[in-house]
C-alpha positions in Angstrom: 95.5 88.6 84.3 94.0 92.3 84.5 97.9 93.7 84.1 98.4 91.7 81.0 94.9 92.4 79.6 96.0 96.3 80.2 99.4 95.5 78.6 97.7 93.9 75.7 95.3 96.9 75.0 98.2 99.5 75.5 99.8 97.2 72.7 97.0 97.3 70.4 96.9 101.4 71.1 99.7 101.8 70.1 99.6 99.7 67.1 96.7 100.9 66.0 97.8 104.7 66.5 101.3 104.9 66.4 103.5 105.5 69.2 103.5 109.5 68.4 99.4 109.5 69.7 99.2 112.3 72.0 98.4 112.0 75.6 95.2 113.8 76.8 95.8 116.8 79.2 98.3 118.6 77.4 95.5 121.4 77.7 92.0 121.5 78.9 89.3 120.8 76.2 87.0 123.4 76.0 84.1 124.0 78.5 80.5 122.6 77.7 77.5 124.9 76.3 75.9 124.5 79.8 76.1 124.1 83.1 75.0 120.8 84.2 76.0 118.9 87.8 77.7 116.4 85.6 79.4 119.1 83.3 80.5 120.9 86.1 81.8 117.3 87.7 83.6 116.6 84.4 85.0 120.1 84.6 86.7 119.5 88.0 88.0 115.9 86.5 89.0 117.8 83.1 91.1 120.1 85.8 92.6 117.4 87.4 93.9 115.7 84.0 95.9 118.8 82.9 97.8 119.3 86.4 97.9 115.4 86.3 99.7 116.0 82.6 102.1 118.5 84.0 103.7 117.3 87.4 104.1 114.2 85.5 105.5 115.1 82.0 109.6 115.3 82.0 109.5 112.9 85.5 113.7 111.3 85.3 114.6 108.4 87.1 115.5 110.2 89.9 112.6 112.5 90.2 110.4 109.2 90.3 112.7 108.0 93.5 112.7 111.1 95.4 110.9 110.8 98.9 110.9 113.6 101.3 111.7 112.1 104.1 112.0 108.3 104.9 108.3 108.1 106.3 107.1 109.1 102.9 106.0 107.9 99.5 108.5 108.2 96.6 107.0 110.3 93.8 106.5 107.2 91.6 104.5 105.8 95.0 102.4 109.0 94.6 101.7 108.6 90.9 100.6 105.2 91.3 98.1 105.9 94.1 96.8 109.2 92.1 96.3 106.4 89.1 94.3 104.2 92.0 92.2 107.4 92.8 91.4 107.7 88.9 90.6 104.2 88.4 88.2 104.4 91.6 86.5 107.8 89.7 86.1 105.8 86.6 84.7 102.4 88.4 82.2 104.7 90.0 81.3 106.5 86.5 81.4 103.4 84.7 78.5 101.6 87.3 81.2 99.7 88.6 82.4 98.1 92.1 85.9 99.5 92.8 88.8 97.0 92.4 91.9 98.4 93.3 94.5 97.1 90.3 98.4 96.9 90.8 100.1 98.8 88.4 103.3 98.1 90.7 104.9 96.1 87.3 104.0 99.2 85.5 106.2 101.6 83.4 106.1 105.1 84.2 104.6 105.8 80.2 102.2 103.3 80.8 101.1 104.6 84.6 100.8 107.7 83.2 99.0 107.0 79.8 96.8 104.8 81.8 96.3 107.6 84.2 94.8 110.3 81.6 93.0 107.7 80.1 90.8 107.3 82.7 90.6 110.4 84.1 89.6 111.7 80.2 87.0 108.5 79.6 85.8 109.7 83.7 84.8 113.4 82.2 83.6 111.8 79.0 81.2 109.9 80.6 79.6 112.7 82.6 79.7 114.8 79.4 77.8 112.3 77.7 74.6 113.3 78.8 73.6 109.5 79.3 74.5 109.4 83.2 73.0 111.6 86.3 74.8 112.0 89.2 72.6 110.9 91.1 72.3 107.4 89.6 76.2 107.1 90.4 77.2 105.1 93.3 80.3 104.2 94.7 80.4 100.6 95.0 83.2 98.3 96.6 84.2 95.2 95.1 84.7 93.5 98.5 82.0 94.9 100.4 78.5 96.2 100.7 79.3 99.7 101.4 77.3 102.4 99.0 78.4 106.2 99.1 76.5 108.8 96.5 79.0 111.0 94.5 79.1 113.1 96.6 81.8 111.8 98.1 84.0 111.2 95.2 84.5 115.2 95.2 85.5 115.1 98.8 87.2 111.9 98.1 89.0 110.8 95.5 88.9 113.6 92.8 89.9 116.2 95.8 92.6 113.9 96.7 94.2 113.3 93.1 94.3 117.2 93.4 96.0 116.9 96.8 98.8 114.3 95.7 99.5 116.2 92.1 100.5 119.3 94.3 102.4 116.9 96.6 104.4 116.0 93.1 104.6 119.1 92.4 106.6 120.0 95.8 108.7 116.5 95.3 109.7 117.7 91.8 110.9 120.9 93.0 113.0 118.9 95.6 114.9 117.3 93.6 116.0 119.7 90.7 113.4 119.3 88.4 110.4 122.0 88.8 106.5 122.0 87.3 106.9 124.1 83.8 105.8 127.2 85.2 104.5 127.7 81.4 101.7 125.4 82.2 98.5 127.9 83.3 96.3 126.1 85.9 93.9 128.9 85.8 93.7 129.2 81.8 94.2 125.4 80.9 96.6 126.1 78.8 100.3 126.3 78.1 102.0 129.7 77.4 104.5 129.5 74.7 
């Protein structure tokens, strides 16, 4: 029910935007007036989104298949758990319990448009000025287990970094390398 719900609102997106809507990312958005815990959280979440945006933007078929060894995760494996570690950022942000959702069915445009989405409504939210980080708790949906946000900066939004460079390396590996255009330090792209 949850995937065709997501289906349905990717369909109305679209509809109501046109298929030509740009996907967040493409650059950072500029950096806040001040420094806030929450601005400085959406910062790290805003930095995410861009190298999220690059290792995955020109992904073929076969870049998507690639695994390293036979142990590993395929790429596309590694893109759907970094979309797992967004949605468990944007759960937390939202007031939430985490519910994992499978996104197995999933096209690549839509994992990856569902991606950025939450990792840019994630840095929205702390932006906003409404939210604390200290009123944000990580909450499970099938236990009773509470963790402050701290630990989403060991946890999930450190790990998203983590697996993007892991991408990175797998798109090198099989033929098709980062765009070495695309400044992580800047947030921009060099033309």
């Amino acid at each position: 029910m949850k995937h065709f719900l997501s289906l349905l609102l990717t369909a109305i997106s679209i509809n109501l935007f046109g298929q030509s809507e740009e996907l967040p990312y493409r650059e950072i958005p500029d950096y806040p007036e001040k420094y806030t815990p929450e601005t400085v959280a959406s910062r790290m979440i805003d930095g995410l989104g861009f190298r999220y945006y690059w290792v995955s933007e020109g992904l073929r078929p076969e870049d998507l298949t690639f695994k390293p060894s036979e142990d590993a995760r395929t790429t596309r494996e590694t893109l759907e758990h970094i979309h797992g570690l967004s949605q468990f950022i944007l759960n937390c942000v939202r007031g939430v319990p985490h519910k994992p959702v499978d996104v197995t069915a999933w096209t690549f445009e839509e994992l990856r448009r569902g991606t950025l989405e939450n990792i840019g409504e994630s840095s929205q939210k702390l932006k906003s000025g409404k939210i604390t980080l200290e009123e944000l708790i990580i909450q499970f949906d099938d236990n009773n287990y509470e963790f402050p946000f701290w630990n989403q900066l060991n946890g999930p939004i450190a790990d998203a970094i983590w697996h993007c460079g892991q991408v990175v390396s797998f798109r090198r590996s099989s033929g098709n390398p980062y765009n070495s255009n695309a400044s992580v330090f800047t947030g921009t792209v060099r033309e």
